[in-house]
DRENFIDO-40754 format. One record per residue (C-alpha): x, y, z; residue number from 0; residue in one letter. Coordinates in steps of 0.05 Angstrom, whole numbers, plus 5000, padded with zeros to 4 digits. Last residue first. Layout:
N
> X Y Z NUM A
...
***
This chain:
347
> 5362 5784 4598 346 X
> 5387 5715 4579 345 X
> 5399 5696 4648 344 X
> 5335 5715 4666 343 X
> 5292 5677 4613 342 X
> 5333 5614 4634 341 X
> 5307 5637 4702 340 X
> 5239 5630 4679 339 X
> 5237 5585 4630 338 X
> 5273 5533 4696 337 X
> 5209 5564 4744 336 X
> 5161 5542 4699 335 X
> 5186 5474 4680 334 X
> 5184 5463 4761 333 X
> 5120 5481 4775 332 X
> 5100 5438 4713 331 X
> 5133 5386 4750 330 X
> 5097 5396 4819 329 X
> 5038 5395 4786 328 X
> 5051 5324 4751 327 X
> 5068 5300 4815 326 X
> 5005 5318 4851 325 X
> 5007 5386 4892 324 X
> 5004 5387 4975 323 X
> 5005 5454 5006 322 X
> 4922 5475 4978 321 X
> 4908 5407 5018 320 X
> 4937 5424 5089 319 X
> 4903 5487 5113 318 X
> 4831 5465 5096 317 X
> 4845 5395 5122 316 X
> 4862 5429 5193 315 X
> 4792 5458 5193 314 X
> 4762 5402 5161 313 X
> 4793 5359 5216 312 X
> 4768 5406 5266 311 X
> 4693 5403 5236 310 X
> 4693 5328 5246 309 X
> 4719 5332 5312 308 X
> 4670 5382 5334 307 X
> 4605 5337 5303 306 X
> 4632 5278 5339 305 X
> 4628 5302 5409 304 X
> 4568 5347 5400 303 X
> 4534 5272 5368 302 X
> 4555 5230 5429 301 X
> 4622 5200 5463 300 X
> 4574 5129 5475 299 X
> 4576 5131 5404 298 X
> 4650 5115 5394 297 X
> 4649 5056 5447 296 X
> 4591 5030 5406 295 X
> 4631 5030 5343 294 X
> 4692 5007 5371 293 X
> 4650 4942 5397 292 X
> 4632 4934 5339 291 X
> 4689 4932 5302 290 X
> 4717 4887 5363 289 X
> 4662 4841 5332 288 X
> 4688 4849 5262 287 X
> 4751 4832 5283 286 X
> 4726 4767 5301 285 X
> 4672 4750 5259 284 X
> 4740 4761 5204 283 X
> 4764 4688 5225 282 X
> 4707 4653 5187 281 X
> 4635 4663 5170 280 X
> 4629 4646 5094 279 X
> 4596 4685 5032 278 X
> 4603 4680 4962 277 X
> 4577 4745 4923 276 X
> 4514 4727 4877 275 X
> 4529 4733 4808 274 X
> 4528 4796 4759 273 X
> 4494 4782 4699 272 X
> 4517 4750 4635 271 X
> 4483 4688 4631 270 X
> 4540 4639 4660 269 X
> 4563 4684 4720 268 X
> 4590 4747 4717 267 X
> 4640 4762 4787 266 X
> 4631 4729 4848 265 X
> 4641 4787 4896 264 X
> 4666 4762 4969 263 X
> 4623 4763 5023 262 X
> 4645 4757 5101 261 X
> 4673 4833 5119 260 X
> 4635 4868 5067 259 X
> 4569 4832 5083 258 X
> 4558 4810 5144 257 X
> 4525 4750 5136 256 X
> 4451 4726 5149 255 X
> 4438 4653 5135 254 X
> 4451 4599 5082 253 X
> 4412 4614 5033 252 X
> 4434 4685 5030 251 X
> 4413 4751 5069 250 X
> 4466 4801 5057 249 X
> 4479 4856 5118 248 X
> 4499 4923 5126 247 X
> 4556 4969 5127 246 X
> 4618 4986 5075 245 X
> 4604 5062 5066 244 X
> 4576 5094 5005 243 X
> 4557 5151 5023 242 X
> 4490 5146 4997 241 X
> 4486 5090 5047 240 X
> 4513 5126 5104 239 X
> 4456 5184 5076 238 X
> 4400 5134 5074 237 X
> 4410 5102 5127 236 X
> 4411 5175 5166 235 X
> 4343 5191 5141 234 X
> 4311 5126 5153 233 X
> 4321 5129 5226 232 X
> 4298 5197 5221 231 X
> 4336 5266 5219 230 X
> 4291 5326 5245 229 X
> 4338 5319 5319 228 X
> 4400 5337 5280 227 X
> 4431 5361 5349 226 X
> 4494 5396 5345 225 X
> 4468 5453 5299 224 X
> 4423 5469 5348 223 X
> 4423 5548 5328 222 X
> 4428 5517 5254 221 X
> 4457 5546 5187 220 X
> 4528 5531 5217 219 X
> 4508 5457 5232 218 X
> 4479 5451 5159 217 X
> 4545 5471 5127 216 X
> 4575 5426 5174 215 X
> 4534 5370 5148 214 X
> 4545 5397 5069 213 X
> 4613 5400 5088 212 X
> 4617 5317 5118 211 X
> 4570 5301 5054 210 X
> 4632 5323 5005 209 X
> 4687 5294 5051 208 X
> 4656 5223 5055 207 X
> 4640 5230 4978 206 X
> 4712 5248 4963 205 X
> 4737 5190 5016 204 X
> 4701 5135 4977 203 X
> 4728 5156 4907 202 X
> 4794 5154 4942 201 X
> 4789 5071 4967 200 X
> 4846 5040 4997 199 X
> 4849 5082 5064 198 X
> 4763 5095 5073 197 X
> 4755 5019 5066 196 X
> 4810 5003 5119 195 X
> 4771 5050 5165 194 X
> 4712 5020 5150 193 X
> 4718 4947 5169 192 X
> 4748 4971 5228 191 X
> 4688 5012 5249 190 X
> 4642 4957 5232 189 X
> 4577 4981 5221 188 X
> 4534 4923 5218 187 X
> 4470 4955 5212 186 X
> 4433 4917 5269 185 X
> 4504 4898 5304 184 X
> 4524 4975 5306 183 X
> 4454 4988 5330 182 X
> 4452 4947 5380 181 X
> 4525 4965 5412 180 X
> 4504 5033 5401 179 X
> 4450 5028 5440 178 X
> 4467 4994 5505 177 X
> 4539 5048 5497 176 X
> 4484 5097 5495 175 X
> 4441 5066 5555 174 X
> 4509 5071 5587 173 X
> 4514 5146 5568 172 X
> 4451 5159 5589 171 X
> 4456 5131 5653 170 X
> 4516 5169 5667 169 X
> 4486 5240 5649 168 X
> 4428 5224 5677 167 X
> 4450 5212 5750 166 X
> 4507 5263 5740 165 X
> 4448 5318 5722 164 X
> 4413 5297 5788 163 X
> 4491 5312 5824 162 X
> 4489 5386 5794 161 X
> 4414 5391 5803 160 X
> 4430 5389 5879 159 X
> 4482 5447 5887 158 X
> 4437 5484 5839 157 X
> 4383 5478 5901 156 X
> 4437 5495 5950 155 X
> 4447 5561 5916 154 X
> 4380 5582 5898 153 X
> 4368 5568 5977 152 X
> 4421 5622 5997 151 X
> 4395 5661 5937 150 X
> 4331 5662 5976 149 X
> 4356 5686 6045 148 X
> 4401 5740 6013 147 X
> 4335 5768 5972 146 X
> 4298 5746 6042 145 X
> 4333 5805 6076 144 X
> 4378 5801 6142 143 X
> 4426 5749 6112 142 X
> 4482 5752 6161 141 X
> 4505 5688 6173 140 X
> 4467 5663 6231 139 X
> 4401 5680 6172 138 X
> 4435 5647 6119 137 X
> 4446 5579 6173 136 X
> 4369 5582 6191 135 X
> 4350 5578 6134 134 X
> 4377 5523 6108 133 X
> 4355 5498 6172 132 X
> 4286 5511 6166 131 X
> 4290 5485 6084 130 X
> 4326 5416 6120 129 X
> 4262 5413 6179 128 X
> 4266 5446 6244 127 X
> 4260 5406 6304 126 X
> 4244 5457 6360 125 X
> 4186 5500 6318 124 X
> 4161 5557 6342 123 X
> 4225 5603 6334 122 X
> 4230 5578 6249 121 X
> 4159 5605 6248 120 X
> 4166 5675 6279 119 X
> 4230 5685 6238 118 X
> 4201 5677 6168 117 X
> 4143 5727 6189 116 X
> 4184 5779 6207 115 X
> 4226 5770 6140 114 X
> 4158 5766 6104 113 X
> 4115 5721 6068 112 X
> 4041 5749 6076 111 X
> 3998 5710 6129 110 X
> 3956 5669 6109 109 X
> 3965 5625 6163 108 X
> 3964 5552 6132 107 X
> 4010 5579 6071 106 X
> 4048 5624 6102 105 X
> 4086 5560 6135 104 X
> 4153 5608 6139 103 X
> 4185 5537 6119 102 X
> 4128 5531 6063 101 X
> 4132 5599 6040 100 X
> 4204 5596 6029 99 X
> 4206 5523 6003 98 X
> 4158 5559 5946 97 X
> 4196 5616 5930 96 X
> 4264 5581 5927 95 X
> 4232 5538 5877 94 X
> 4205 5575 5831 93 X
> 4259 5617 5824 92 X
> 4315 5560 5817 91 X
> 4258 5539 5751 90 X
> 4235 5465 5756 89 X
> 4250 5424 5711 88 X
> 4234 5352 5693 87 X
> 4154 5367 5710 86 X
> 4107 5304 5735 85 X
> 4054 5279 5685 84 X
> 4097 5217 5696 83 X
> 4079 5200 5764 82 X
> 4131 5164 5814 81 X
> 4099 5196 5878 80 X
> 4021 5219 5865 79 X
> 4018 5293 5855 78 X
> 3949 5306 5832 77 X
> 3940 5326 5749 76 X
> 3969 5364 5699 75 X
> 4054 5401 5713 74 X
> 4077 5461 5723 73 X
> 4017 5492 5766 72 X
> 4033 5449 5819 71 X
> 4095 5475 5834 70 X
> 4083 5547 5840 69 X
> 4013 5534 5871 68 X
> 4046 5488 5931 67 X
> 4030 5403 5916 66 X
> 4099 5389 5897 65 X
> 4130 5425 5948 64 X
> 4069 5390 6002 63 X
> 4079 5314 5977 62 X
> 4151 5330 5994 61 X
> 4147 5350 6064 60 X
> 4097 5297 6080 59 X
> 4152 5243 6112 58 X
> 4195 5291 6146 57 X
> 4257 5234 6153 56 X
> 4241 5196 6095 55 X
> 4223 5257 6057 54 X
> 4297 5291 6073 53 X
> 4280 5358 6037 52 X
> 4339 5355 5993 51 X
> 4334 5284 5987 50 X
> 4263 5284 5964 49 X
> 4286 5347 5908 48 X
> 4331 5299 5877 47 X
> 4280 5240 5872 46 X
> 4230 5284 5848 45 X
> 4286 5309 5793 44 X
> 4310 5244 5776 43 X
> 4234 5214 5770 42 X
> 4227 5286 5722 41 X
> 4286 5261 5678 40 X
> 4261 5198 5672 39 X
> 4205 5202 5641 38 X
> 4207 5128 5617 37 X
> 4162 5137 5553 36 X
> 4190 5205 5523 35 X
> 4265 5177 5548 34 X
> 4262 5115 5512 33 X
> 4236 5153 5446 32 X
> 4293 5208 5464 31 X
> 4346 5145 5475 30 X
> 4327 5115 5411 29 X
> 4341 5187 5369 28 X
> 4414 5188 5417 27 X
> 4428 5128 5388 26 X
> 4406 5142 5313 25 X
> 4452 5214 5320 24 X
> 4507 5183 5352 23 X
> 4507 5135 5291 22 X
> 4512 5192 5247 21 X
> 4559 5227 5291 20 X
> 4606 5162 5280 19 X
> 4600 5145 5213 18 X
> 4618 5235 5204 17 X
> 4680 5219 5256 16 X
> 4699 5163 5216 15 X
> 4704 5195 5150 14 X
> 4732 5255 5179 13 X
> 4792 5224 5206 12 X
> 4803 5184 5135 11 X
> 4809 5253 5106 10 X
> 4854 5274 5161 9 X
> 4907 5219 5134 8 X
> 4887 5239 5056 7 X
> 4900 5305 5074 6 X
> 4971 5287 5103 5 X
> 4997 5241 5046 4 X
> 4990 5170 5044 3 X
> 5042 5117 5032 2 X
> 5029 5069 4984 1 X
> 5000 5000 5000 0 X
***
């Protein structure tokens, strides 16, 4: 195999960054429809919000935040623990408000939320519940107004959503990694398989290059450029297959093989047509399995990931390809410059 030159290296680079933020894209497309069903981003955020008021200590406090007028009217319906209709946000505002006027207990008296007020009901009460003691703490440090008193609570609130964002953000990415294993296998993209594909084969890497700056193209026309959530499942086949990439399976007589890594082309048979490519399972299940398994790794990164490193490579590709010249460019560079001094001397 010759040795390639530096665009042709990055070209490569963006090949498999654009397989990969395609496949990102079809992952993170299953995880919404998983997401839409499970509602799991508001069972993190009641689950959040029931350690910060310490539920299974104050058993009621929760059922009252979610029940309070700014709460409630966020999401349909009675608050029943574990119910979907439930919100997966809640504005810092919103919330501060509402822990206020239930630790000042407003609520049962009436009485309008106030500084005096505040202190009146954290005196009465000898076991003072996590928003009380919150509370508490701003006001033994200072906080003489309930701007101070609230941004306190703003504070330990964000402190919260920090470590419910960690919850999804993990569980996402091994759902993703769940995901991309399945739908690596489903359209057998073999990231190996691939990368040796985009090396031997130019006309391959031209088209790879061609729909990698119409996608960036796209991103740049797009306030969420990173997320191509129009894009379908059939959508992105479509474009790896337009591409031209070596994925997918061929369904024989004898089973289901993966076709560029197990099938072979036949040639023209007999009559004239193209024959069927032979097919075997043999040592190549094996690399094609820690394809895979590349793949999935790749995906569990995500689309933002991908989508960067694609656009860096064109970036860097951009200042490398105008430096190299073909050999037959170099030589009429080199004619040109020996008329041109011969021109010179003569002068």
């Amino acid at each position: 195999m010759k040795a390639m030159f530096g665009s042709e290296v990055l070209e490569v680079g963006i090949g498999m960054a654009l397989l990969f933020l395609f496949m990102s894209l079809i992952a993170t497309a299953l995880r919404e429809l998983i997401e839409n069903f499970a509602k799991s981003r508001s069972h993190d955020l009641e689950r959040g919000i029931s350690e910060l008021l310490q539920e299974r200590k104050f058993t009621g406090s929760l059922e009252s935040f979610y029940n309070h007028p700014l709460i409630a009217s966020l999401y349909d319906g009675d608050y029943r623990t574990g119910s979907r209709k439930l919100p997966s946000y809640i504005p810092r505002q919103s919330f501060s408000l509402a822990v206020l006027d239930l630790a000042a207990k407003a609520t049962r008296t009436q009485s309008p939320l106030s500084l005096e007020t505040l202190k009146k009901s954290l005196s009465e009460d000898s076991a003072p519940n996590p928003v009380q003691q919150v509370v508490l703490t701003a006001l033994s440090h200072g906080a003489n107004d309930l701007d101070k008193i609230r941004k306190t609570i703003e504070e330990w609130y964000d402190g919260t959503m920090d470590r419910v964002s960690g919850w999804y953000t993990r569980r996402t990415a091994r759902i993703l990694g769940v995901l991309g294993l399945a739908t690596a296998v489903f359209f057998n993209v073999d990231a190996i398989t691939v990368a040796q594909s985009l090396i031997r084969d130019k006309s391959l890497r031209e088209a790879v290059v061609a729909q990698a700056e119409q996608t960036g193209q796209f991103g740049q026309n797009n306030s969420d450029s990173r997320q191509d959530t129009s894009a379908t499942f059939t959508d992105l086949k479509s474009r790896l297959s337009e591409i031209g990439f070596p994925i997918g399976w061929v369904l024989q007589e004898g089973g289901l093989y993966p076709g560029p890594q197990s099938c072979v082309a036949a040639g023209i048979d007999a009559s004239g047509q193209q024959a069927k490519p032979r097919c075997a399972i043999g040592w190549s299940l094996i690399t094609t399995i820690c394809g895979w398994l590349i793949t999935a790794l790749a995906i569990m990164l995500g689309a933002p990931f991908w989508f960067d490193v694609m656009n860096r490579f064109m970036v860097v590709r951009s200042t490398v390809k105008p430096k190299e010249k073909s050999p037959d460019e170099a030589s009429v560079d080199r004619q040109y410059g020996e008329r041109n001094s011969g021109a010179a001397g003569r002068a």
